[in-house]
Backbone as numpy.savetxt, mean C-alpha at the origin, in Angstrom:
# Nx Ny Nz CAx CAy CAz Cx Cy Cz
35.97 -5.32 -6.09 36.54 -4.79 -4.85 35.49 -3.99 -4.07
34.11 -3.18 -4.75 33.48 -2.00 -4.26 32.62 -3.00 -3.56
32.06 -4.82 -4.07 31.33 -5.19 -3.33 31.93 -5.67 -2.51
33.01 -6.07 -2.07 33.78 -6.61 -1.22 33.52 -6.35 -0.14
33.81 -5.13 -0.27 34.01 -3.62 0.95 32.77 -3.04 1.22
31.84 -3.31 0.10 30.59 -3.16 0.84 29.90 -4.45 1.57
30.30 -5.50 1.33 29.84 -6.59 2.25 30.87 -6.73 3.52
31.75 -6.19 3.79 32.29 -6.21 5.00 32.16 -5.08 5.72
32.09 -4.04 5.27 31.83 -2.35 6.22 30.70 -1.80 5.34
29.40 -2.16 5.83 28.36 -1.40 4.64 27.92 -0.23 5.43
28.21 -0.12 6.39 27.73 1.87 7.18 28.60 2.30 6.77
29.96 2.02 7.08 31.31 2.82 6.55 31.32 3.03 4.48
30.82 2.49 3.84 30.60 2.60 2.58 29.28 3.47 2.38
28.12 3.17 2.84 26.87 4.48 2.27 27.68 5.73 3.13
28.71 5.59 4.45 28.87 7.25 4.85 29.69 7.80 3.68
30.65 6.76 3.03 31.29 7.14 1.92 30.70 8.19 0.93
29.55 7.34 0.33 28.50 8.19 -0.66 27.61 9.38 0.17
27.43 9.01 1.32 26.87 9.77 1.19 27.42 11.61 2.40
28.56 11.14 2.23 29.31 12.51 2.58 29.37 13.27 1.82
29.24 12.79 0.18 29.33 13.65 -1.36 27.46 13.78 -1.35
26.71 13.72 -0.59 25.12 14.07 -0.91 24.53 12.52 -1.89
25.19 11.74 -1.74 24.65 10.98 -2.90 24.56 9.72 -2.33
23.57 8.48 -2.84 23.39 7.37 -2.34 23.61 6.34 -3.08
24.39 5.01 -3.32 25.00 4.06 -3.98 24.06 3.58 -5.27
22.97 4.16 -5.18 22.13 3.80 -6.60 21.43 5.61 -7.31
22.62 6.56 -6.93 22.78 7.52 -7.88 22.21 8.65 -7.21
20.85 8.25 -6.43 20.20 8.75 -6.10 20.71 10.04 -4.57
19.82 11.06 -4.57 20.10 12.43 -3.69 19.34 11.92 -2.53
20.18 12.28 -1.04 19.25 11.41 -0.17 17.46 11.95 -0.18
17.14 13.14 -0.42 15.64 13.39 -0.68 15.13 12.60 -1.75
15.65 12.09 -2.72 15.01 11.82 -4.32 14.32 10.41 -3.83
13.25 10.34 -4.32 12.54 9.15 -4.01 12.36 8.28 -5.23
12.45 7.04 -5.69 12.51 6.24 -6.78 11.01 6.05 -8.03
11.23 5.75 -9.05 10.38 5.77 -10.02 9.15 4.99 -9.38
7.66 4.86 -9.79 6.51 4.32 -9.04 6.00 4.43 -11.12
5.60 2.99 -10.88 4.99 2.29 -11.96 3.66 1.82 -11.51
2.27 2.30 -12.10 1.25 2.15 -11.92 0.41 1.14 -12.97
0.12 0.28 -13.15 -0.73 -0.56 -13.93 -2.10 -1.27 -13.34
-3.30 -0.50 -13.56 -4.78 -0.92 -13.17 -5.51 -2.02 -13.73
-6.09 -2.81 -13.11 -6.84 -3.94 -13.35 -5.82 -5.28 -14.68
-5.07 -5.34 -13.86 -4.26 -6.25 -14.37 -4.42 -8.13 -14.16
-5.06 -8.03 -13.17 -5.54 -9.79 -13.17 -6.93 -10.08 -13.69
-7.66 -10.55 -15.06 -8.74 -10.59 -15.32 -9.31 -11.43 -14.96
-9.29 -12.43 -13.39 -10.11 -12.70 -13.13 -10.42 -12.69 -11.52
-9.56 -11.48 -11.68 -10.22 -10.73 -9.97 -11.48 -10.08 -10.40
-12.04 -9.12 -9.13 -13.36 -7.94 -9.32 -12.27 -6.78 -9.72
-11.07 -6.80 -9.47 -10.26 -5.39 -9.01 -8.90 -5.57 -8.45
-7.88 -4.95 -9.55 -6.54 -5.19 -9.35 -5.86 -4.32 -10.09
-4.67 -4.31 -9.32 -3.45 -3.40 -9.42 -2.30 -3.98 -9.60
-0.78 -3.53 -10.33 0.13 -3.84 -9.88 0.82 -2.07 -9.82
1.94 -2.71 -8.93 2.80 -1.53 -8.72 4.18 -1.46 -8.35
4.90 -0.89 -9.35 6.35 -0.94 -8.68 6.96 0.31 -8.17
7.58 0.13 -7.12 8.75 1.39 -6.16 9.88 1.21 -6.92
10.67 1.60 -7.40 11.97 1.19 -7.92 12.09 -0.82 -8.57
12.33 -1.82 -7.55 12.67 -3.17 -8.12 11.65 -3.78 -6.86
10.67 -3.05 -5.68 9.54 -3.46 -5.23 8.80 -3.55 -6.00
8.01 -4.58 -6.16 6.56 -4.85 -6.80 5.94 -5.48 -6.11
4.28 -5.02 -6.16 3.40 -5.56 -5.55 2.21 -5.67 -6.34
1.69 -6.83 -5.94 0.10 -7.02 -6.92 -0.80 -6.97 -6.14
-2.33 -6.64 -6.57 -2.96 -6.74 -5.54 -4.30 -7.18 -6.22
-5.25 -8.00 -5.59 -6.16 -8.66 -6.26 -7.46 -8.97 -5.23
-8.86 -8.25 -5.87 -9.59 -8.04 -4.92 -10.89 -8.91 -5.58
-11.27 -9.85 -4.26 -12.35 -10.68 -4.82 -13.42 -10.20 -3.93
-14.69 -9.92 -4.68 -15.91 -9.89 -3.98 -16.88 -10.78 -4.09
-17.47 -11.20 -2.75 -18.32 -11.90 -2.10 -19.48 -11.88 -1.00
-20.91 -12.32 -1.39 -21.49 -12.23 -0.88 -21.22 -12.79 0.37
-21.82 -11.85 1.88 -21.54 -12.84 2.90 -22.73 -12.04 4.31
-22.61 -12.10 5.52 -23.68 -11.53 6.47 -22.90 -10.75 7.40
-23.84 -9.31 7.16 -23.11 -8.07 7.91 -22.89 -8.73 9.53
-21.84 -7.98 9.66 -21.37 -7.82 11.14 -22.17 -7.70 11.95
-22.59 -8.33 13.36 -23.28 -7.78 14.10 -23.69 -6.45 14.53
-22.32 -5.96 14.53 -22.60 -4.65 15.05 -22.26 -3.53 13.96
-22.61 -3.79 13.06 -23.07 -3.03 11.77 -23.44 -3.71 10.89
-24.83 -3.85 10.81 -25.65 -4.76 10.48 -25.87 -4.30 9.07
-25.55 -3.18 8.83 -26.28 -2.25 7.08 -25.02 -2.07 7.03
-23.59 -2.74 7.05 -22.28 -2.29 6.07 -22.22 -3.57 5.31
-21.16 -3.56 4.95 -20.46 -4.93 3.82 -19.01 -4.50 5.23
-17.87 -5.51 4.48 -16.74 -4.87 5.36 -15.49 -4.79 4.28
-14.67 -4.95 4.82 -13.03 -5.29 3.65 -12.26 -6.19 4.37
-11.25 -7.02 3.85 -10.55 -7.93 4.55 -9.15 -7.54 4.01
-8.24 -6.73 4.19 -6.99 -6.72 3.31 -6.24 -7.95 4.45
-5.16 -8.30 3.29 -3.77 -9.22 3.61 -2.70 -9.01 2.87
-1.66 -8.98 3.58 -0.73 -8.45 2.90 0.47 -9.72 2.84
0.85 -10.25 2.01 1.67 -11.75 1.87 2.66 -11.37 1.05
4.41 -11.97 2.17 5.67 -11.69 1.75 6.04 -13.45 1.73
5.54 -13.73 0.52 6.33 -15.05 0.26 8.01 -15.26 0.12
8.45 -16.20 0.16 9.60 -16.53 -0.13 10.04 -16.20 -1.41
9.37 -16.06 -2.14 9.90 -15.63 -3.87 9.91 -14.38 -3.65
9.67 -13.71 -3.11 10.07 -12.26 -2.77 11.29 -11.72 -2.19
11.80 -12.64 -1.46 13.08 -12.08 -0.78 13.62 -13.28 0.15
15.30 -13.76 0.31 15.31 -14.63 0.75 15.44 -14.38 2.35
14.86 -13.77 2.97 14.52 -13.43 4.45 13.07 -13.84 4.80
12.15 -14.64 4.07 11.06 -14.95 4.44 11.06 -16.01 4.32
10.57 -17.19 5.08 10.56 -19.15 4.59 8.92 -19.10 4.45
8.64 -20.43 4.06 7.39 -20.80 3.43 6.66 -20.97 5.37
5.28 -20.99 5.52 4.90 -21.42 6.38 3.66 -19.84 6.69
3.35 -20.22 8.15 2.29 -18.73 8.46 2.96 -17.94 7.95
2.49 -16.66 7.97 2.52 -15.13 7.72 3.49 -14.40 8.61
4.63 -14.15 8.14 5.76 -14.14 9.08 5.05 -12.42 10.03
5.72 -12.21 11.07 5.25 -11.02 11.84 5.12 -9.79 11.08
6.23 -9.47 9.86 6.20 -8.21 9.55 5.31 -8.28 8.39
4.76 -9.53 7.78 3.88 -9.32 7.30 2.29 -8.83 8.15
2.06 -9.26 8.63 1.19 -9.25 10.04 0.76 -7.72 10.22
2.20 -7.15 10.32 2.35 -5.99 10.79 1.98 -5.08 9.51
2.49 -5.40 8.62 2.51 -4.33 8.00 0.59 -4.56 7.23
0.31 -5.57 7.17 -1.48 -5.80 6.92 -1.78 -4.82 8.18
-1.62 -4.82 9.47 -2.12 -3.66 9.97 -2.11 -2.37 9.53
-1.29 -2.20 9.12 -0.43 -0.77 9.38 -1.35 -0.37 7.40
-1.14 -1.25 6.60 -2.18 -1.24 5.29 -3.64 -0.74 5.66
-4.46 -1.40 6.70 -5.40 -1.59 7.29 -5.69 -0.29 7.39
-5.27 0.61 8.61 -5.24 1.62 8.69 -5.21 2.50 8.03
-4.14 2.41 7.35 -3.64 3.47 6.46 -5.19 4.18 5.27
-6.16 3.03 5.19 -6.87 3.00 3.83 -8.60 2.34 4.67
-7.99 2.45 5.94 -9.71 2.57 6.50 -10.91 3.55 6.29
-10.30 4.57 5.69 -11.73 5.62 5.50 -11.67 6.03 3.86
-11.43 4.67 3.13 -11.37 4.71 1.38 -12.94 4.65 0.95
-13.47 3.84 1.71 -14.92 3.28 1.57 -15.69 3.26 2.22
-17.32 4.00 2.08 -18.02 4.22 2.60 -18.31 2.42 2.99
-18.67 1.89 4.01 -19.12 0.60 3.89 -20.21 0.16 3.84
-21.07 1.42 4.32 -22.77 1.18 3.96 -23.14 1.24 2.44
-22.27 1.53 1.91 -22.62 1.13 0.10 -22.50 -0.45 -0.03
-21.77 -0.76 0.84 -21.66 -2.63 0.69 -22.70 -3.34 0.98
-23.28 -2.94 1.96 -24.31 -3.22 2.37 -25.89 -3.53 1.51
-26.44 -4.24 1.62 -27.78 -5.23 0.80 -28.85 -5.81 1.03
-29.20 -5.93 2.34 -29.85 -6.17 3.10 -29.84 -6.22 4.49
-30.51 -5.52 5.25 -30.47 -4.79 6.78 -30.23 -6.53 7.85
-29.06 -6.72 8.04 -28.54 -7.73 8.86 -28.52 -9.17 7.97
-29.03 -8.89 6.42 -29.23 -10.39 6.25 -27.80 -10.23 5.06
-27.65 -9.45 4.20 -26.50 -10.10 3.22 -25.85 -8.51 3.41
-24.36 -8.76 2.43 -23.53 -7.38 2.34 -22.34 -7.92 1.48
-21.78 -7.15 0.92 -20.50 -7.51 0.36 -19.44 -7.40 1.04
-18.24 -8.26 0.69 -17.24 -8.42 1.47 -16.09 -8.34 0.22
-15.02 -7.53 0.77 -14.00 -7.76 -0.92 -12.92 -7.64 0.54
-12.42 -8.73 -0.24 -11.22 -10.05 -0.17 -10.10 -9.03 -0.41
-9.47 -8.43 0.23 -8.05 -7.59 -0.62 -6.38 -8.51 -0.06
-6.23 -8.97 -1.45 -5.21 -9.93 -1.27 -3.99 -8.60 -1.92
-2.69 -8.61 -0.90 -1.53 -7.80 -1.84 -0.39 -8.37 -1.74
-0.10 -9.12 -2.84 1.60 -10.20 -2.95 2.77 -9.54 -3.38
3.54 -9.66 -2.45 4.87 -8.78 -2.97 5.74 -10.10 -3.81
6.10 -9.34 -4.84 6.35 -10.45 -6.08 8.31 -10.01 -6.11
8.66 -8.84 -5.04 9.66 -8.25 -5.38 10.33 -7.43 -4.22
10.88 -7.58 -3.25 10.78 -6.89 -2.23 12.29 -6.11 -2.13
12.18 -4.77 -2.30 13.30 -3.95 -1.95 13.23 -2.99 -1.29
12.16 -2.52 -0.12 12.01 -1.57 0.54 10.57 -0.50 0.09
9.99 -0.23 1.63 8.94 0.73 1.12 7.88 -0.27 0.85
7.60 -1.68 0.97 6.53 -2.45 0.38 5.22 -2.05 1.17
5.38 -1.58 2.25 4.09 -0.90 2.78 3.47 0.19 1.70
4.57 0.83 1.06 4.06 2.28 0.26 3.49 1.21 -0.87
3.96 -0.02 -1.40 3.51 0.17 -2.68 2.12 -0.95 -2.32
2.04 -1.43 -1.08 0.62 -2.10 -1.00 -0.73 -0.66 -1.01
-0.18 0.01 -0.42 -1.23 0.90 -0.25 -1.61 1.91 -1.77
-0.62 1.90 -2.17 -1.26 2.62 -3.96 -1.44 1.20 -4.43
-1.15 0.03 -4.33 -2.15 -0.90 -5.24 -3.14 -0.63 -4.78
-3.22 -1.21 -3.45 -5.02 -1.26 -3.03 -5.76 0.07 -3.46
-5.11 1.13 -3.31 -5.95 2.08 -4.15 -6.01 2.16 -5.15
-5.47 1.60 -6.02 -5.80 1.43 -7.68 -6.72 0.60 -7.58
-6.82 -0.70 -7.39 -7.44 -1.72 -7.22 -8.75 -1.31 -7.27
-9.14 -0.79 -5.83 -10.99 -0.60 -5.51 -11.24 -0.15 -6.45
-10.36 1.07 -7.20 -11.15 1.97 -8.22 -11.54 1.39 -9.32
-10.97 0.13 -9.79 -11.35 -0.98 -10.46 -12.19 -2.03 -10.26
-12.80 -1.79 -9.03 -13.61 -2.62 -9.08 -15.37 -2.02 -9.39
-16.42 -3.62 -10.08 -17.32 -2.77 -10.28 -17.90 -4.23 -9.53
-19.31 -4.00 -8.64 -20.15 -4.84 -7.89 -21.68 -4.72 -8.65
-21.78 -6.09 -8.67 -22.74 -6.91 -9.92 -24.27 -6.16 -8.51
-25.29 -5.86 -9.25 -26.36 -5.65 -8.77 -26.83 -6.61 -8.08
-27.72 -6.52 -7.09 -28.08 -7.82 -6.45 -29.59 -7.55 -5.82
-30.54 -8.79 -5.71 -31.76 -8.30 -4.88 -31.66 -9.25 -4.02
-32.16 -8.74 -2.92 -32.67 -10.23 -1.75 -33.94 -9.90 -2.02
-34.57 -11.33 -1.42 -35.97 -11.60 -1.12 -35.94 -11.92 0.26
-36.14 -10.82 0.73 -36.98 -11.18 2.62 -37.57 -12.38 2.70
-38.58 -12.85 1.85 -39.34 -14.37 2.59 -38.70 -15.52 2.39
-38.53 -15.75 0.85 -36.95 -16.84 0.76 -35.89 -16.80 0.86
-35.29 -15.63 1.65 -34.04 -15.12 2.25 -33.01 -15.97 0.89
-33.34 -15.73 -0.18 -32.52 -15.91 -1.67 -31.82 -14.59 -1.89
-31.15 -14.60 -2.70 -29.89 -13.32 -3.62 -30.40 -13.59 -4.90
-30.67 -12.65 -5.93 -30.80 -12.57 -6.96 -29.69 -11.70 -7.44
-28.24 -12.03 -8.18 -27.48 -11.64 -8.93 -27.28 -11.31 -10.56
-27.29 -9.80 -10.56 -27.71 -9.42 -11.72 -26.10 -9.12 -12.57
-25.59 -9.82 -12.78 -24.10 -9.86 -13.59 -23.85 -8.60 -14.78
-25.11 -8.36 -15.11 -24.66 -7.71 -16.24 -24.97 -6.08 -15.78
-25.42 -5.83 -14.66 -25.86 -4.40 -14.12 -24.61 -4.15 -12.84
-24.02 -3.27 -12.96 -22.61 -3.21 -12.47 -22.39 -1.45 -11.95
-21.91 -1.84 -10.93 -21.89 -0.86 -10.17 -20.37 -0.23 -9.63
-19.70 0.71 -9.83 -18.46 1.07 -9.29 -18.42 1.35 -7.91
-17.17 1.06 -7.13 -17.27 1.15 -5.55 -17.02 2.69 -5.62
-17.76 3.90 -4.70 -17.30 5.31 -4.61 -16.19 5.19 -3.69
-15.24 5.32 -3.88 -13.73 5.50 -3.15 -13.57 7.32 -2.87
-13.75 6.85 -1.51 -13.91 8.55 -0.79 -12.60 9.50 -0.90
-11.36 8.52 -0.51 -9.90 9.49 -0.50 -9.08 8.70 -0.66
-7.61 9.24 -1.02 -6.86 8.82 -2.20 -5.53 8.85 -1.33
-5.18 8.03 -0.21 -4.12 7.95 0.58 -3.03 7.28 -0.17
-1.98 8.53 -0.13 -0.44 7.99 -0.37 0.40 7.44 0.39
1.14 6.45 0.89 2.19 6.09 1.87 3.56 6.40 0.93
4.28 7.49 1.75 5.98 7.55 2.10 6.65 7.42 2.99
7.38 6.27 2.79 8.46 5.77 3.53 9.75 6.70 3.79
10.34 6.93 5.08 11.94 7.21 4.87 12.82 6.49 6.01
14.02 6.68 5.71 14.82 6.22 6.57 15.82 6.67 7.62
16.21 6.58 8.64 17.45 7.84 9.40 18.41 7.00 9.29
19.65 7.61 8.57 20.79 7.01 8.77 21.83 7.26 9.53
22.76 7.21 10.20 23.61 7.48 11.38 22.50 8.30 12.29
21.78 8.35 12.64 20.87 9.15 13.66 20.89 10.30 12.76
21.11 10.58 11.48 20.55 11.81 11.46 20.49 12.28 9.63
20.37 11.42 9.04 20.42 11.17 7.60 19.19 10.86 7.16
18.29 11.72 6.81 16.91 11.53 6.07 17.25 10.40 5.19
16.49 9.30 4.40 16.51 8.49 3.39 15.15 8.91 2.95
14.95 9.81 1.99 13.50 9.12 1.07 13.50 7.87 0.52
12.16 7.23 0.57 11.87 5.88 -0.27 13.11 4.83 -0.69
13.55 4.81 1.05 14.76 3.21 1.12 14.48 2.42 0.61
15.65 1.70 0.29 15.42 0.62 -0.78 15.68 -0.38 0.78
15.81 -1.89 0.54 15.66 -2.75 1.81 17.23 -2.80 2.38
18.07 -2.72 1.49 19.03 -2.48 2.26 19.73 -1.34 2.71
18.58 -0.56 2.54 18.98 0.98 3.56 18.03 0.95 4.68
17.11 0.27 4.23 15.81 -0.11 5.66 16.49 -0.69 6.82
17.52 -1.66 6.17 18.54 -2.78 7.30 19.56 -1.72 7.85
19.94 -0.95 7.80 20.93 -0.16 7.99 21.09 1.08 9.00
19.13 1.48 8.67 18.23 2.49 9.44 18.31 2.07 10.35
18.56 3.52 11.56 18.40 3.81 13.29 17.01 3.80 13.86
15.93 4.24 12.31 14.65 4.64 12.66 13.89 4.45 11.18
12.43 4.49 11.33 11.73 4.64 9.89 10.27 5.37 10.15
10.09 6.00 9.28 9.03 6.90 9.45 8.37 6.83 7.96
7.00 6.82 8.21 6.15 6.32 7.24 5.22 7.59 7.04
4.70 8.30 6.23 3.55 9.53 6.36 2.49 9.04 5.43
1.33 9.17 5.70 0.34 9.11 4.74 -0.41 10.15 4.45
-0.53 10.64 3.18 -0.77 11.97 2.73 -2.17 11.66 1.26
-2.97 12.71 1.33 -3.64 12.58 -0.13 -2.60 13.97 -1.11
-1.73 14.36 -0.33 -1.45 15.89 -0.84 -1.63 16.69 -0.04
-2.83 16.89 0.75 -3.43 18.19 1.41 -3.83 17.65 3.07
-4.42 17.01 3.06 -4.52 16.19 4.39 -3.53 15.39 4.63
-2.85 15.44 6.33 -1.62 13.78 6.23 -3.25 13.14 7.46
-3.22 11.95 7.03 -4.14 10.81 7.44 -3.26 10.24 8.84
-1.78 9.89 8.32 -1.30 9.11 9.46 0.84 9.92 9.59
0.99 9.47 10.62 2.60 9.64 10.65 2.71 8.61 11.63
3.50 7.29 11.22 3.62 6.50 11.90 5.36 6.25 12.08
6.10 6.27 13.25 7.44 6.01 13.46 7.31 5.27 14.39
8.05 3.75 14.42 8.15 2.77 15.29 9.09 2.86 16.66
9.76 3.97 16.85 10.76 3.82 17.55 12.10 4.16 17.26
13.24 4.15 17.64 14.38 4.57 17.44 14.97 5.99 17.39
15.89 6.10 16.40 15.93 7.46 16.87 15.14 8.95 16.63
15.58 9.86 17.04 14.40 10.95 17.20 14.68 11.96 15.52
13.63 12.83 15.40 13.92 13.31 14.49 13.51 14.88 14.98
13.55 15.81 14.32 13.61 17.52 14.79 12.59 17.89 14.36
11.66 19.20 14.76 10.46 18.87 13.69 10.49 20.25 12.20
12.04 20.34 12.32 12.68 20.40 10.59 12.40 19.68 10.07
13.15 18.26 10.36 13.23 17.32 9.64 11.78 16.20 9.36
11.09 16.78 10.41 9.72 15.76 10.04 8.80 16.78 9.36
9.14 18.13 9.17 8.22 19.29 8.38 8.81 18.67 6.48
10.16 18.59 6.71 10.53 18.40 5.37 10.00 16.90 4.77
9.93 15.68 5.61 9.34 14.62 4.98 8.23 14.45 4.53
7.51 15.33 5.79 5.84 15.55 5.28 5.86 16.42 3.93
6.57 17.17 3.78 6.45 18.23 2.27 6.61 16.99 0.99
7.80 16.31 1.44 8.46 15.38 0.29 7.38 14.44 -0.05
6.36 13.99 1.38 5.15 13.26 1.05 3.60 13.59 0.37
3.50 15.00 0.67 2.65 15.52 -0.26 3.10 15.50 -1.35
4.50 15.95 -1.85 4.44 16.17 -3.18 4.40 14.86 -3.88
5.14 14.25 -3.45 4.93 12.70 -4.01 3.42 11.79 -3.91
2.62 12.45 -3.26 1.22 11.69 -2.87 0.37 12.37 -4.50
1.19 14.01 -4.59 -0.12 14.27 -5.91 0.21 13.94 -6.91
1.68 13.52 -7.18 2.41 12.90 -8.57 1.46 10.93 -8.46
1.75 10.49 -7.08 1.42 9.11 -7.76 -0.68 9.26 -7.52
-1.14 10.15 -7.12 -2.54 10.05 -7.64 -2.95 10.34 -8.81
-2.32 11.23 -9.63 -2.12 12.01 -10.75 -1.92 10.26 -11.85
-0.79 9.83 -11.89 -0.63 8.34 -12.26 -2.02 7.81 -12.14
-2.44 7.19 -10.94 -3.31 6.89 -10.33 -4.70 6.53 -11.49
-4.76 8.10 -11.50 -6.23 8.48 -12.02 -6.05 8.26 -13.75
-4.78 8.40 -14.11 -4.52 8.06 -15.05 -4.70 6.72 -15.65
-4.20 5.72 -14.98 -4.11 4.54 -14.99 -5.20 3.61 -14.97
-6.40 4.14 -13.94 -7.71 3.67 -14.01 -8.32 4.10 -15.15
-8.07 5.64 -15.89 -8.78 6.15 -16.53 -8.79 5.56 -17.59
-7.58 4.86 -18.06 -7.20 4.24 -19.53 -7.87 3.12 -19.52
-8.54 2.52 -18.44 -9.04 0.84 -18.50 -10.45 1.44 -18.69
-11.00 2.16 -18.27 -12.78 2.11 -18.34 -12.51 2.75 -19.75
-11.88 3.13 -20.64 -12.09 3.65 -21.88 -11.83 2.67 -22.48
């Protein structure tokens, strides 16, 4: 009967729960869901992560490759992230291009984790070679927040990765790859993404699940290491007070030093 009534009036059912403070999977509308961290999990990437938000999961798998700096930064390497919501993820996506909100949200990844890496460490030769890492992130599981959990893979990920030594030769413009001399990428800062949601115009959601995302007037995203916020991104809709955006940013620091804390943990157990 409870799904019944929630598939025919589903605003009128979460106002239900959540007139008692509480949200249909137990949870307090501040409480944000469990985050499962596992480092270098594909052995035959350079560098990988998986990660789950509650029943979101995302993998992420980073290949590096030699290739020729950018014109107009001729002494970097660069990064390529992509962020891919296949159809086995959720049945709101069909097979074919990269639907928009994937699109979108590879931007919005992009950003979020543009100042992780120095890029002149990629770099190998002044306009002639540089490294390039491939950052692939597949949502294997999609229930909301998949922006938050691409962005702590990809930061698990780099920290897993190590780049094979290399020489050029200026006159035979050759690469000499040294496989067994290995180098870790220095990963400068440690950006968290938290998601929330507004419900009736005025109902904070920490870390929505997707069908409170569908339901949301508005969504607001913060990116935090803890101490610095990097980004506050809200698309539109309705407004929020800046109570209520002082309290998300708090909820996002604290949650940014719990999943770096994981984080560092998680990498730490693989190089031992």
């Amino acid at each position: 009967m409870a799904a019944q009534y929630k598939s025919i009036h589903p605003v009128k059912y979460y106002r239900d729960f959540l007139a008692q403070d509480v949200r249909p999977d137990g949870r307090t509308p501040d409480k944000t869901r469990t985050v499962t961290v596992n480092a270098n999990s594909i052995s035959t990437s350079d560098g990988s992560a998986t990660v789950r938000i509650g029943n979101t999961t995302v993998i992420c798998g980073i290949k590096a490759e030699l290739g020729k700096p950018k014109a107009d930064e001729p002494e970097s390497g660069f990064v390529v992230p992509n962020v891919e919501l296949p159809p086995l993820c959720s049945p709101c996506f069909r097979p074919g291009p990269p639907s928009e909100e994937a699109q979108v949200m590879t931007c919005f990844v992009a950003k979020a984790t543009s100042g992780m890496v120095d890029l002149k460490q990629l770099g190998i030769s002044l306009d002639n070679l540089a490294w390039v890492l491939h950052i692939d992130m597949i949502c294997l599981d999609y229930d909301g927040c998949v922006q938050d959990a691409c962005v702590i893979a990809l930061s698990t990920a780099l920290r897993t990765v190590k780049l094979p030594k290399v020489d050029y030769d200026e006159d035979t413009k050759t690469p000499t790859v040294h496989l067994n001399q290995r180098t870790s990428v220095d990963v400068k800062s440690s950006p968290v993404s938290t998601s929330f949601a507004v419900f009736d115009e005025e109902i904070i959601l920490s870390d929505p699940t997707a069908e409170e995302e569908s339901l949301s007037s508005a969504r607001l995203t913060v990116v935090t290491d803890g101490k610095s916020i990097f980004s506050v991104h809200k698309p539109g809709g309705s407004t929020l007070t800046e109570v209520q955006l002082q309290d998300c940013i708090s909820i996002a620091k604290e949650r940014a030093n719990l999943v770096n804390e994981m984080i560092r943990v998680a990498v730490g157990s693989v190089k031992r």
